[in-house]
BAMI-396752 format. One record per residue (C-alpha): residue in one letter; x, y negated, z negated; residue number from 1. Coordinates in nm, 4 decimals. Each point is the difference from the previous one (the first is absolute). Layout:
<rs>
<'A',<X,Y,Z>,NUM>
...
</rs>
This chain:
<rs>
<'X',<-2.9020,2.0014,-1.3876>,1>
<'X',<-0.0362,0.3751,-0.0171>,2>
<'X',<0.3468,0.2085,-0.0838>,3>
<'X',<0.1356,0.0349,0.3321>,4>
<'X',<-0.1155,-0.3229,0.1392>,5>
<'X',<0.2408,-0.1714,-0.3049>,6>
<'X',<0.2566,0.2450,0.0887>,7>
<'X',<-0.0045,-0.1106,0.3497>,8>
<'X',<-0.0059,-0.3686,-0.1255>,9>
<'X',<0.3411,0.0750,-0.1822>,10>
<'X',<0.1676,0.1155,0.3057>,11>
<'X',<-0.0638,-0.2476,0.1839>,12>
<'X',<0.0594,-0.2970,-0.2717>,13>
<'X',<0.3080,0.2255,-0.1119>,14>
<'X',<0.2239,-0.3292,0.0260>,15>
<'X',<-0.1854,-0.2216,-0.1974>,16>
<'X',<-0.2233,0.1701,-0.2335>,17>
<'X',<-0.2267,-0.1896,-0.2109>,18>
<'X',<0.1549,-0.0580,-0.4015>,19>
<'X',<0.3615,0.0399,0.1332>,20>
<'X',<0.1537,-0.2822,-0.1344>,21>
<'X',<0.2375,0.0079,0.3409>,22>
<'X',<-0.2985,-0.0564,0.1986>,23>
<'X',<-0.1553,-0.2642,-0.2160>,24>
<'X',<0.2782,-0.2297,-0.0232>,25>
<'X',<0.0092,0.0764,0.4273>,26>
<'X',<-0.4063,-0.0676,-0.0311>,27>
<'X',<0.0895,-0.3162,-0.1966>,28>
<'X',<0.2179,-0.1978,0.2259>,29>
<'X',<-0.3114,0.0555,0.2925>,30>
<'X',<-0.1266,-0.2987,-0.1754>,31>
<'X',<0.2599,-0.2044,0.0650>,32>
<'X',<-0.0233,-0.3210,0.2608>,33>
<'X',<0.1195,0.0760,0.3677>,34>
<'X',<0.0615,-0.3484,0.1242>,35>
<'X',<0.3354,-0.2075,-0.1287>,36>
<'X',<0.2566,-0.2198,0.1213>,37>
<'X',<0.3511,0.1436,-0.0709>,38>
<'X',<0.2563,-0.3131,0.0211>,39>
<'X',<0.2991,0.0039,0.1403>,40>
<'X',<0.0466,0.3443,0.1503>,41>
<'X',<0.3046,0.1056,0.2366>,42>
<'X',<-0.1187,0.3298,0.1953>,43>
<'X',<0.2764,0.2238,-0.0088>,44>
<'X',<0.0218,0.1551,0.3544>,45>
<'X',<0.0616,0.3806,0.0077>,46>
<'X',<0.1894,-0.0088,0.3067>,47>
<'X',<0.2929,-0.2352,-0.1204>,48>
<'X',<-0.0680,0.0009,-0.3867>,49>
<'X',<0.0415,-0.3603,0.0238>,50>
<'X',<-0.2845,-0.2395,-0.1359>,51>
<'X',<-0.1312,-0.2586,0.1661>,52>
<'X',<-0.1207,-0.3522,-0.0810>,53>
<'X',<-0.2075,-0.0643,-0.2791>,54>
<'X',<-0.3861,-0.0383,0.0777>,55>
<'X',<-0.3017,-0.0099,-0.2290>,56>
<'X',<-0.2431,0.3055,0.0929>,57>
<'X',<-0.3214,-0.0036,0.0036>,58>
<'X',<-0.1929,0.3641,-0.1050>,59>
<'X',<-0.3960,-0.0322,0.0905>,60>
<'X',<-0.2448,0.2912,-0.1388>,61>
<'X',<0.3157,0.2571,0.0372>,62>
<'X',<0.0926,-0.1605,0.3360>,63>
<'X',<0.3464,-0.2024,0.0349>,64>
<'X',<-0.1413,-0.2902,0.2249>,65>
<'X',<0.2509,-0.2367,0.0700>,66>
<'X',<0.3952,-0.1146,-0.1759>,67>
<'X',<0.0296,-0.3749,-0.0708>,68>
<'X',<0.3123,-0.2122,0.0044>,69>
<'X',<0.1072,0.0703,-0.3721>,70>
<'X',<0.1111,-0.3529,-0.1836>,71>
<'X',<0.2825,0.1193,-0.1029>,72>
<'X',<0.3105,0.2720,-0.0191>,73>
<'X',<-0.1342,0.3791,-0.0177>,74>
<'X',<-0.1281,0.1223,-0.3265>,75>
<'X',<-0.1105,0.3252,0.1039>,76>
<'X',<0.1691,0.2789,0.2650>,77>
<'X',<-0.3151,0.2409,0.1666>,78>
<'X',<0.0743,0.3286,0.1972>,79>
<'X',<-0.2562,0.2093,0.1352>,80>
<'X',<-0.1634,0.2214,-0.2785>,81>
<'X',<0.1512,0.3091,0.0016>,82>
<'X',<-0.1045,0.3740,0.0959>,83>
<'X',<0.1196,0.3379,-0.1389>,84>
<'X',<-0.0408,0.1837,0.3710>,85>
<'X',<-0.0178,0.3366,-0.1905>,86>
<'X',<-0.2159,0.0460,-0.3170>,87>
<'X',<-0.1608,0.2588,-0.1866>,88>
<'X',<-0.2484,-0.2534,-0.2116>,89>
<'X',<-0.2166,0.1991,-0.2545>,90>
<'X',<-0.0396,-0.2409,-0.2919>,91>
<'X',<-0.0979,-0.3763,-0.0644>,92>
<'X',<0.3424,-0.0270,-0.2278>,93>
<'X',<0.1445,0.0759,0.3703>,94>
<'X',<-0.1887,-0.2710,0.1641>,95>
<'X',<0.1289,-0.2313,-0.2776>,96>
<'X',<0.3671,0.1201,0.0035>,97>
<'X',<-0.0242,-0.1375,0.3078>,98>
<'X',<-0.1569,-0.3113,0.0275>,99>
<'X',<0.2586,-0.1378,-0.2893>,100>
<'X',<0.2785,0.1240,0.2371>,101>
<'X',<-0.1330,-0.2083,0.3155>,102>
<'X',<-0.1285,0.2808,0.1554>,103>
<'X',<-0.3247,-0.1171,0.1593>,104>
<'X',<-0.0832,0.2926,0.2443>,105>
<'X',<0.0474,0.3497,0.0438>,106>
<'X',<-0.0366,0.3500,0.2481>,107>
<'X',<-0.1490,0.2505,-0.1823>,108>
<'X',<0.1431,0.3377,0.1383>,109>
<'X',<-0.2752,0.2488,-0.1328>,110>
<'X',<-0.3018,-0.2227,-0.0195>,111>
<'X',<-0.2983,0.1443,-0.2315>,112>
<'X',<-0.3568,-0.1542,-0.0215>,113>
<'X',<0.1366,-0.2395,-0.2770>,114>
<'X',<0.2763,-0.1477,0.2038>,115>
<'X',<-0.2562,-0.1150,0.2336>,116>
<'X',<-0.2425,-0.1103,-0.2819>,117>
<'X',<0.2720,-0.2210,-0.1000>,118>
<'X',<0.0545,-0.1417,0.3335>,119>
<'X',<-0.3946,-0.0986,-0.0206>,120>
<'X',<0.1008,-0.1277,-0.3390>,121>
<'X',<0.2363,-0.2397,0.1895>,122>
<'X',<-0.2587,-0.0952,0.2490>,123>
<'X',<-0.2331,-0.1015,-0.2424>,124>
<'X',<0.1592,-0.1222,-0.2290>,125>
<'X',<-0.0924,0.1140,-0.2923>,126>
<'X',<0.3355,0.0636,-0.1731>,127>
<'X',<0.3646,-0.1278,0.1135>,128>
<'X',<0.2132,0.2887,0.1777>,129>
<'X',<0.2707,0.0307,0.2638>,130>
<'X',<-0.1473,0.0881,0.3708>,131>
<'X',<-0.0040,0.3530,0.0372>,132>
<'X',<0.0838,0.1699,0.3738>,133>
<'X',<-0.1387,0.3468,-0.0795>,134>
<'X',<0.0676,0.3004,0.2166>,135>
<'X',<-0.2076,0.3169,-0.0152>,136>
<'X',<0.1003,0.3009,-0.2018>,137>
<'X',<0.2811,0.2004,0.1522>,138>
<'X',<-0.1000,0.1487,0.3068>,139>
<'X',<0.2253,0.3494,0.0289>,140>
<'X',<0.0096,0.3599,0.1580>,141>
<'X',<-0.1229,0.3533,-0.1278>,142>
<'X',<0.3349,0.0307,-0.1434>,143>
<'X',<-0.0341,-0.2680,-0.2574>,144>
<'X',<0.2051,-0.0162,-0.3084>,145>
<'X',<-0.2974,-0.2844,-0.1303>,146>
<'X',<-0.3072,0.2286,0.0017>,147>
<'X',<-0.1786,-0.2051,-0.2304>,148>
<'X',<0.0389,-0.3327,0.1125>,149>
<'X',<0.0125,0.0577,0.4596>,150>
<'X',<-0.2528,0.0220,0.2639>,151>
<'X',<0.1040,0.2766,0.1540>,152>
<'X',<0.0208,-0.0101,0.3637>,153>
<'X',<-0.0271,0.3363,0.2565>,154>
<'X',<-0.2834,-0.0394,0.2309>,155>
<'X',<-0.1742,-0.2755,0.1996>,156>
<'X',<-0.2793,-0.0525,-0.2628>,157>
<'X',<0.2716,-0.0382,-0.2973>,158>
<'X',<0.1589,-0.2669,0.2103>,159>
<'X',<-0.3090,-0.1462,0.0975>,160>
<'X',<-0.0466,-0.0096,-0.3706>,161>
<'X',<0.3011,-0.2192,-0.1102>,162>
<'X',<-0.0585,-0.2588,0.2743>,163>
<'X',<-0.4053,-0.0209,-0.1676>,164>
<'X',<0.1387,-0.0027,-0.3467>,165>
<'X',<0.2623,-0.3003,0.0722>,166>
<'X',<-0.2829,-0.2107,0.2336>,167>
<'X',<-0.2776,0.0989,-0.2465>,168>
<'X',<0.1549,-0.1490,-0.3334>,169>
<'X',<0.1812,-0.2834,0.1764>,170>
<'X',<0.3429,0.1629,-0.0773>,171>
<'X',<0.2816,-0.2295,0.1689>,172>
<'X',<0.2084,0.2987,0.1290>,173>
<'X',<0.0411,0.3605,0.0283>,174>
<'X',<0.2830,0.1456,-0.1809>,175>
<'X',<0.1534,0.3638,0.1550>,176>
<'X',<0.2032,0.1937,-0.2306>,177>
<'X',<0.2945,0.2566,0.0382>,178>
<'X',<-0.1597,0.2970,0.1656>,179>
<'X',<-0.2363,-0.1216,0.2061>,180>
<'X',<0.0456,0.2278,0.3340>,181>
<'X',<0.0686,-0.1852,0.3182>,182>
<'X',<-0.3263,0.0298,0.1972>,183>
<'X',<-0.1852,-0.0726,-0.2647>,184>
<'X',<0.2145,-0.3157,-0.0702>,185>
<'X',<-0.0293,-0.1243,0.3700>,186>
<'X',<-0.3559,0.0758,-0.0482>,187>
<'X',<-0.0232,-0.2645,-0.2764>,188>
<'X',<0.2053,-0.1936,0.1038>,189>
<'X',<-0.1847,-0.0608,0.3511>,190>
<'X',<-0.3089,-0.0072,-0.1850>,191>
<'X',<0.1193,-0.3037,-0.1958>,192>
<'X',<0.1645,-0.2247,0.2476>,193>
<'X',<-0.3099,0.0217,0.2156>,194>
<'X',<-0.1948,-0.1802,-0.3455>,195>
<'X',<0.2780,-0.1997,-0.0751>,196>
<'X',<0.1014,0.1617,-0.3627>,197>
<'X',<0.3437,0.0713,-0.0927>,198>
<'X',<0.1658,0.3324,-0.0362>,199>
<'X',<0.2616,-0.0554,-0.3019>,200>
<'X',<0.1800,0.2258,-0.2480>,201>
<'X',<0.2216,0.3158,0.0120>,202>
<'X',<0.1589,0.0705,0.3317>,203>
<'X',<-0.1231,0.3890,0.0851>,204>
<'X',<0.2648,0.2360,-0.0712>,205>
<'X',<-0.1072,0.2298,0.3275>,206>
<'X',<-0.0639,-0.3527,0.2026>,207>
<'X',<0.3285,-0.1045,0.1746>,208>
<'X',<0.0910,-0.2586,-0.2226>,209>
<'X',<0.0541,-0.2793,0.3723>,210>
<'X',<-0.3800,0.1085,0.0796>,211>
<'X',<-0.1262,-0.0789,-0.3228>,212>
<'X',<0.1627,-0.3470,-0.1082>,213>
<'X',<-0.1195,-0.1430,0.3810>,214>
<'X',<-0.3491,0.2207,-0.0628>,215>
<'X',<0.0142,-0.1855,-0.3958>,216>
<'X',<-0.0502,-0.3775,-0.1091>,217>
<'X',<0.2293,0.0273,-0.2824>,218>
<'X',<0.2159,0.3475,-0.1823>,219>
<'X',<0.0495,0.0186,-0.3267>,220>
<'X',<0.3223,0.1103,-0.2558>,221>
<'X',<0.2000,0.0039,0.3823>,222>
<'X',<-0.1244,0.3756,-0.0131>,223>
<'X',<0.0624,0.1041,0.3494>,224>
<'X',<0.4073,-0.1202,-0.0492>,225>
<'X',<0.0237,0.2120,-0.2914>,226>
<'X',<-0.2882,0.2480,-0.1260>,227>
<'X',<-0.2356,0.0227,-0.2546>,228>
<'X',<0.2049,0.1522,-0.2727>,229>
<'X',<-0.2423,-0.0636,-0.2692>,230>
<'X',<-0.2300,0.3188,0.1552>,231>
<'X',<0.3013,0.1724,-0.0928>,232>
<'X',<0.1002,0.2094,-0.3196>,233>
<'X',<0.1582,-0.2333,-0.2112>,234>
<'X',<0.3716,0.1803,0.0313>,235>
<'X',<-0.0030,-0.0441,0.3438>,236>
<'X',<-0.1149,-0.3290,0.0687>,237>
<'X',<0.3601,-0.1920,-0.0204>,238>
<'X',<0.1898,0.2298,0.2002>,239>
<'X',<-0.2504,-0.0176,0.2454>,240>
<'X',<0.0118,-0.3573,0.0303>,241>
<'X',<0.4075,-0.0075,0.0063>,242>
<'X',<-0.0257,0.2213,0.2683>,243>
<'X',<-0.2296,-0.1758,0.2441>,244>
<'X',<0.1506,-0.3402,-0.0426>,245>
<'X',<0.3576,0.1619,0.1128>,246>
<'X',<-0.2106,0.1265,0.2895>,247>
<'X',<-0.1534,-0.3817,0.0885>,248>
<'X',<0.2893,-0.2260,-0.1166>,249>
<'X',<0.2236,0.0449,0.2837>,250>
<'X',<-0.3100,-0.0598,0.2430>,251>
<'X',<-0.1897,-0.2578,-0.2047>,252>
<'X',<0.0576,-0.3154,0.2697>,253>
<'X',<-0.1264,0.1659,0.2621>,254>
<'X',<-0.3529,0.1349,-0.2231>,255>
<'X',<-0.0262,-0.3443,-0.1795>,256>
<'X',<-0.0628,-0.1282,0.3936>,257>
<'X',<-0.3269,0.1730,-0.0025>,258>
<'X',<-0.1014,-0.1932,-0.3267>,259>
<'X',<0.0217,-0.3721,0.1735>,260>
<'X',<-0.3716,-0.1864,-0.0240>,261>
<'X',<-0.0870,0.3182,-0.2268>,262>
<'X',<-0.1261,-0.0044,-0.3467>,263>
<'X',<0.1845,0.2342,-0.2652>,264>
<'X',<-0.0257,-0.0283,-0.3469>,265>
<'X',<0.3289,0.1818,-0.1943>,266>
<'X',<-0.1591,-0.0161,-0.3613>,267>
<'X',<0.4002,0.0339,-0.1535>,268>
<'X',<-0.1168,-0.1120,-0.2931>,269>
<'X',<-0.2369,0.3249,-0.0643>,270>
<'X',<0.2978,0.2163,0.1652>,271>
<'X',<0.2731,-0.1441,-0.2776>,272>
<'X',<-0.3062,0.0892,-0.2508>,273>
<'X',<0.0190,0.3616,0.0939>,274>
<'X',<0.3668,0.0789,-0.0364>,275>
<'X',<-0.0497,-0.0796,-0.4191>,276>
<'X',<0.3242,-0.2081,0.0573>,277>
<'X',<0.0429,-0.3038,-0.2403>,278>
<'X',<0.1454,-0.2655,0.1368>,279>
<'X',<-0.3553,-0.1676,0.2047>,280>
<'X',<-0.2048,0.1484,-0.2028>,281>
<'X',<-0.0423,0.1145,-0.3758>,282>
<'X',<-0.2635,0.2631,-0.0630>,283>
<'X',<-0.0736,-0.1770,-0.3166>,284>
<'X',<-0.3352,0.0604,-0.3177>,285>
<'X',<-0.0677,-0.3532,0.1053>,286>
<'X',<-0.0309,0.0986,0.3835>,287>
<'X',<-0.1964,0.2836,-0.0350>,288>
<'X',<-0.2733,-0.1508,-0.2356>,289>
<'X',<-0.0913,-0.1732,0.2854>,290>
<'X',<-0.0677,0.3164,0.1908>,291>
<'X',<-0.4110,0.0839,0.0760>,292>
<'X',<-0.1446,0.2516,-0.2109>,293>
<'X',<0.0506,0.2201,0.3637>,294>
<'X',<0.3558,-0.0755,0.0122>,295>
<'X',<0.1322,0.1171,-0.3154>,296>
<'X',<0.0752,0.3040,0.0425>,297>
<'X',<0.2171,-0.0788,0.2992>,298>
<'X',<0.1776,-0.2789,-0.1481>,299>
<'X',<0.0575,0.2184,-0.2746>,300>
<'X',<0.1811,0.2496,0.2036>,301>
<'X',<0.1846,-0.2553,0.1796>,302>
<'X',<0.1500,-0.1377,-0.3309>,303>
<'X',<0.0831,0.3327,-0.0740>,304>
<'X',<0.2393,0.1132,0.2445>,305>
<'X',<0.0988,-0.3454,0.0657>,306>
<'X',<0.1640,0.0194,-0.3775>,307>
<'X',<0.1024,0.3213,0.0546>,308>
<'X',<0.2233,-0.0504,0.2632>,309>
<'X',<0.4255,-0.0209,0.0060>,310>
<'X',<0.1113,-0.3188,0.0981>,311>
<'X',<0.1781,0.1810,0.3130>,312>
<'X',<-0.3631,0.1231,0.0997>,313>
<'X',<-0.1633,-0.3188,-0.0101>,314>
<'X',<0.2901,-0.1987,0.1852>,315>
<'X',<0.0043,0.2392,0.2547>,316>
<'X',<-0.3794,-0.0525,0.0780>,317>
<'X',<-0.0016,-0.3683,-0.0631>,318>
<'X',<0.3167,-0.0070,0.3001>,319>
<'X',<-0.2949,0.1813,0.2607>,320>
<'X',<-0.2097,-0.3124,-0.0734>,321>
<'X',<0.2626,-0.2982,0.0972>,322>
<'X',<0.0005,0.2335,0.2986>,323>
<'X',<-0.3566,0.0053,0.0585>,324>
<'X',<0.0580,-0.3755,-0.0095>,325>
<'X',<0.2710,0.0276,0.2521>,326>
<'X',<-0.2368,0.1345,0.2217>,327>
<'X',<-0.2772,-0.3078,-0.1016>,328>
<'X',<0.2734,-0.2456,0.0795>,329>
<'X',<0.0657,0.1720,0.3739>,330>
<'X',<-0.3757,-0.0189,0.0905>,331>
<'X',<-0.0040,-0.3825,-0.1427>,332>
<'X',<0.2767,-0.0181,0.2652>,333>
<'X',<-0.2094,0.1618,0.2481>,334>
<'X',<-0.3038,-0.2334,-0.0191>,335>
<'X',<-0.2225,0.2157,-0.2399>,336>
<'X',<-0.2425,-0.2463,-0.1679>,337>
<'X',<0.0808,0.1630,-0.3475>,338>
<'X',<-0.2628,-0.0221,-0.3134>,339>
<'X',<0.0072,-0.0206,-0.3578>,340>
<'X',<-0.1811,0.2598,-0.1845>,341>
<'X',<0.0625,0.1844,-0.3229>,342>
<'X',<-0.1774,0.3836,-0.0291>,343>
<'X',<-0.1314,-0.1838,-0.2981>,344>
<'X',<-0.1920,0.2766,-0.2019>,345>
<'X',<0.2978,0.2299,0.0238>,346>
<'X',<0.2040,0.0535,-0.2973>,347>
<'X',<0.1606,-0.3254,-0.1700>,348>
<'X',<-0.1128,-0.1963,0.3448>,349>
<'X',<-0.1992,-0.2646,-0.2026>,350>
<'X',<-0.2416,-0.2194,0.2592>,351>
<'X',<0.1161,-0.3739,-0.0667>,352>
<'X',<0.3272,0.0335,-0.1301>,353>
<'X',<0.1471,0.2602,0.2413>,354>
<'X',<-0.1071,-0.2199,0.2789>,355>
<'X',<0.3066,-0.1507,-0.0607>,356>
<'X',<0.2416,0.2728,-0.0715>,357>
<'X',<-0.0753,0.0517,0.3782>,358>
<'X',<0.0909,-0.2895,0.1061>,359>
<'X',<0.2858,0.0343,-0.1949>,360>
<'X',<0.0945,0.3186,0.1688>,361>
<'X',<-0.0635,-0.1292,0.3524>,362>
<'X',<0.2436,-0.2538,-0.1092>,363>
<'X',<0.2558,0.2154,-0.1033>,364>
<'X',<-0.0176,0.2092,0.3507>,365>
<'X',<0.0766,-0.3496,0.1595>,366>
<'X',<-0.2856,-0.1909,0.0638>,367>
<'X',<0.0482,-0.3041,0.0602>,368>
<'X',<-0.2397,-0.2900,-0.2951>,369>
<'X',<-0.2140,-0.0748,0.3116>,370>
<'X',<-0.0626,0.3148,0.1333>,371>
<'X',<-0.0930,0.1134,-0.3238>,372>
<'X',<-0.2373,-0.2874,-0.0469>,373>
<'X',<-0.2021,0.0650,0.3935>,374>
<'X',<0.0447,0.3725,-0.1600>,375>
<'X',<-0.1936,-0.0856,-0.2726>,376>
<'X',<-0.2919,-0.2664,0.1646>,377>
<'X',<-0.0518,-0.0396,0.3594>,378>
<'X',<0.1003,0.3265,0.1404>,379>
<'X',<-0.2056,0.1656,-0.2977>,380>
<'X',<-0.2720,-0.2223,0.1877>,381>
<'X',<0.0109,0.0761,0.3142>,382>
<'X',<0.0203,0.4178,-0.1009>,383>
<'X',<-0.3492,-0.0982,-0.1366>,384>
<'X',<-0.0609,-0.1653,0.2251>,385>
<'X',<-0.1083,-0.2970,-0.1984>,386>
<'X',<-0.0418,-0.3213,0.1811>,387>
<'X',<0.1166,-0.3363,-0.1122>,388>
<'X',<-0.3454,-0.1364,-0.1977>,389>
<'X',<0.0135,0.3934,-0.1523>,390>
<'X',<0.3293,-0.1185,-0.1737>,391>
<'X',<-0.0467,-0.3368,-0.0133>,392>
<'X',<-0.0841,-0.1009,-0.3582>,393>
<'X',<0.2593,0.2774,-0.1373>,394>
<'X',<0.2554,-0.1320,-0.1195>,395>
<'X',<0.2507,0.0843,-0.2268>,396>
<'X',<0.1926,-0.3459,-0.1450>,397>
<'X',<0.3374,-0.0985,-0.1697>,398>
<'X',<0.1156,-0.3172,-0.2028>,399>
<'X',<0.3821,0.0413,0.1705>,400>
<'X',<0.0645,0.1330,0.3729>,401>
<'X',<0.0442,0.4048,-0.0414>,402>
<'X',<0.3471,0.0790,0.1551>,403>
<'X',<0.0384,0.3690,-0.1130>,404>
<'X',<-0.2218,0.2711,-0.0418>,405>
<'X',<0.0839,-0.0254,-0.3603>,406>
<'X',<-0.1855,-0.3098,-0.0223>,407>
<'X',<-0.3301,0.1398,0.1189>,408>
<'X',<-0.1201,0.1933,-0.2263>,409>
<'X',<-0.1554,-0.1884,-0.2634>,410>
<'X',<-0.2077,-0.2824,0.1750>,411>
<'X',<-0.0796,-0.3506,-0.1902>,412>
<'X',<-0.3735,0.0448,0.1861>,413>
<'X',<-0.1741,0.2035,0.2255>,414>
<'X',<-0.2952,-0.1378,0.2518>,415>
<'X',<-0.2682,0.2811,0.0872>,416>
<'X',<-0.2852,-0.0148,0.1849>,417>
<'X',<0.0188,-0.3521,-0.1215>,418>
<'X',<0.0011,0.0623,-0.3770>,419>
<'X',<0.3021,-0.1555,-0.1327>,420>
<'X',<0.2056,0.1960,-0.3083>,421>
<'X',<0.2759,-0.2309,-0.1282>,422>
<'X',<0.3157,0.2316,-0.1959>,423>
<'X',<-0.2307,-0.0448,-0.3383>,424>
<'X',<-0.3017,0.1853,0.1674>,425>
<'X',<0.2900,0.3029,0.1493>,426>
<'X',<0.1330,0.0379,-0.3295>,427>
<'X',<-0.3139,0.0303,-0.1827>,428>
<'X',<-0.1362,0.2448,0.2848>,429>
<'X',<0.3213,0.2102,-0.0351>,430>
<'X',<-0.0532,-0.0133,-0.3643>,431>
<'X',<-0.3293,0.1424,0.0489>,432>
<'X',<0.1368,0.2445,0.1734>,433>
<'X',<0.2590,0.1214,-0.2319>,434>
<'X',<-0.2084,-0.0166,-0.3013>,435>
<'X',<-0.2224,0.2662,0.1596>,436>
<'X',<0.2487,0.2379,0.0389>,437>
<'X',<0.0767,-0.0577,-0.3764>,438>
<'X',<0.2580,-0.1675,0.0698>,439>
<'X',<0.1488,-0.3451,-0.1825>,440>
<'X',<0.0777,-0.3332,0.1775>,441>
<'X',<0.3591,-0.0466,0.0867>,442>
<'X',<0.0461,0.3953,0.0580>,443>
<'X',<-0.0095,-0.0974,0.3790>,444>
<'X',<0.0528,-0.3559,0.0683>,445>
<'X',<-0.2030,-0.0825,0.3222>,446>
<'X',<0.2084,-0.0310,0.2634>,447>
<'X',<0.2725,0.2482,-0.0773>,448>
<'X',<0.0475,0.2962,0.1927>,449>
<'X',<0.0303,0.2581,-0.3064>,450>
<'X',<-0.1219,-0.0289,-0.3273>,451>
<'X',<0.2347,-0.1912,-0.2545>,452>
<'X',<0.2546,0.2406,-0.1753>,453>
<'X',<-0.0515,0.1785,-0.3408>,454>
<'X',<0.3557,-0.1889,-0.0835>,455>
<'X',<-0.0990,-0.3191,0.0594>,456>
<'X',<-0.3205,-0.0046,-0.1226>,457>
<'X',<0.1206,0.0822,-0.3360>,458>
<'X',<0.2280,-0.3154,0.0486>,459>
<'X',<-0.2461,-0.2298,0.0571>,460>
<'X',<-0.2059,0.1102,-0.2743>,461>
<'X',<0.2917,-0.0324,-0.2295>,462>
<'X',<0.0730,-0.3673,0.1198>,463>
<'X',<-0.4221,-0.0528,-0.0524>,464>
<'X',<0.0623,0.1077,-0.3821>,465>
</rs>
């Protein structure tokens, strides 16, 4: 290859680069037989969170054919493999943190040429990833605070643009960001209903916000409720965000009505993140070695003022997130088909593990185990719109009945695309994953939601001596 033809090859295999030992160990499990019979499985069903009886399935070249009368009580509990509705993927360690946290698909908000190299990756199977949804870049207005990374839309041929870009590379949706100006959004908008592609993303700050969640398959961060503070100076942002939830609190039945059949996808877990409060989540060394060689800097910062702040400070901020989730509980009330997704990529959101720290903040605003669970599977698949074979032979699978989002996190196997990896093969992957930030096994036990603490650590190397 000449110089710029290998550069090009780089972006495009950014994901999985060859010599990464991330990508090899994905690479490796490609190999791996499709077919099995899985005895005595009880599908867990999302709506209810009940299992049913046990049957024996049958997986056939990836497929899931047919379930056989099981001889005998259950010895395994399947749900739907799960999808992070929001992620920022940029790494195979991503890819693996979540596979060995029963994440099996994902929508990639700001999709790149390697995003959908990895989806061919999928298709061909020629390594063993989670099913990537990938949206085009963000799609935005003269007025962009993203200049590097928008298509910037002002005139017919710009918007004609976007709509070749997104049918061109096979993107799955079109994501519009904060200042996108109204005619420009209906312009897109139009353009992409008439070809069938999504419009997803940032609810336009100039768009009224009713226009654009009917115009918009799913919003994002419920910007449109409260604003974008994060385009904000930092000293600002808070106050900002107090403010405008004492303005929609007293009115939030009657705007959660316009939500029902809707797709919205809070991401609390990235908004706790931000505040650089410590109870959800500890800004720790061991978090932010796991940070992309882009993302350090940011992380960095994060840590930073995270540590520096009064306990006062950080309470205070933490207090406008259980309200954010106030206002997630009202539009679950409402009908909103609600998502899981993380922001992973932004600082100390950690693809895999903060999967669940989601969940576990949907649960705390009230969501009930089931909701939580259609949340996390089948209304994930239908915002793909992913049909039933699509989803069929990913599975994500239990030795006891999960009864609390607790219990989810670290699965005893995971079925994808057919390849079966039993709790052995997730902890070796997640080892693999660790090691190549530098860090040591045991640091971050798979399947907890923040990295072990310093204190205990040194305990249970003292009880090893």
């Amino acid at each position: 290859m000449k110089p710029s033809e290998d550069a090009q090859w780089r972006l495009r295999v950014g994901l999985l680069p060859v010599g990464d030992p991330q990508a090899e160990a994905l690479r490796a499990l490609a190999a791996r037989p499709r077919s099995h019979r899985i005895p005595a499985v009880a599908a867990v069903d999302p709506a209810t969170g009940r299992p049913g009886p046990a049957r024996d399935l049958v997986v056939s070249d990836g497929g899931l054919v047919e379930g056989l009368p099981a001889d005998g009580p259950a010895r395994w509990y399947a749900l739907p493999g799960f999808v992070d509705s929001h992620a920022h993927v940029s790494s195979a360690g991503d890819l693996i943190g979540l596979l060995t946290h029963g994440v099996t698909g994902y929508r990639q908000l700001w999709g790149e040429p390697a995003h959908r190299y990895t989806a061919g990756v999928h298709r061909a199977r020629t390594a063993v990833v989670p099913r990537a949804w990938v949206s085009t870049a963000v799609v935005d207005g003269p007025g962009t605070r993203v200049p590097g990374g928008a298509m910037v839309v002002d005139d017919p041929r710009s918007a004609d643009h976007v709509l070749n870009e997104a049918l061109g590379f096979a993107f799955d949706g079109i994501k519009v960001y904060d200042d996108l100006e109204p005619a420009w959004f209906a312009a897109i908008t139009a353009a992409a209903d008439r070809v069938g592609l999504p419009v997803v993303g940032h609810a336009p700050e100039r768009v009224p916000f009713a226009e654009a969640r009917a115009a918009m398959w799913s919003t994002e961060h419920l910007y449109g409720l409260v604003p974008n503070v994060f385009r904000l100076p930092a000293d600002r942002r808070w106050a900002v965000l107090a403010a405008a939830l004492d303005r929609v609190e007293p009115h939030v039945v009657a705007l959660a009505e316009g939500f029902a059949g809707r797709f919205a996808c809070p991401t609390l877990v990235t908004w706790r993140a931000l505040t650089g409060e410590r109870r959800w989540t500890r800004p720790s060394p061991t978090a932010l070695a796991l940070a992309d060689a882009g993302r350090v800097r940011a992380w960095t910062s994060a840590a930073r003022e995270a540590l520096g702040l009064d306990r006062a400070a950080a309470a205070e901020r933490g207090a406008l997130v259980d309200r954010l989730g106030g206002l997630v509980h009202a539009l679950a009330d409402a009908g909103a088909r609600l998502l899981v997704g993380t922001d992973c990529g932004n600082p100390f959101v950690v693809a895999g593990p903060s999967f669940h720290k989601e969940l576990a903040e949907l649960h705390r605003a009230g969501l009930p185990f089931a909701a939580l669970l259609r949340a996390a599977t089948t209304d994930a698949h239908a915002a793909m719109r992913w049909g039933t074979a699509e989803a069929a032979a990913d599975l994500v699978l239990y030795r006891r009945p999960p009864e609390a989002v607790a219990e989810l996190a670290r699965p005893d196997a995971v079925l994808v695309d057919g390849v079966l990896l039993d709790a052995g093969d997730l902890d070796e992957l997640w080892s693999v994953r660790l090691t190549a930030a530098g860090l040591a096994d045991g640091v971050w036990p798979r399947g907890g939601l923040d990295p072990a603490p310093a204190v205990q650590r040194k305990k249970e190397r003292a009880g090893a001596g």
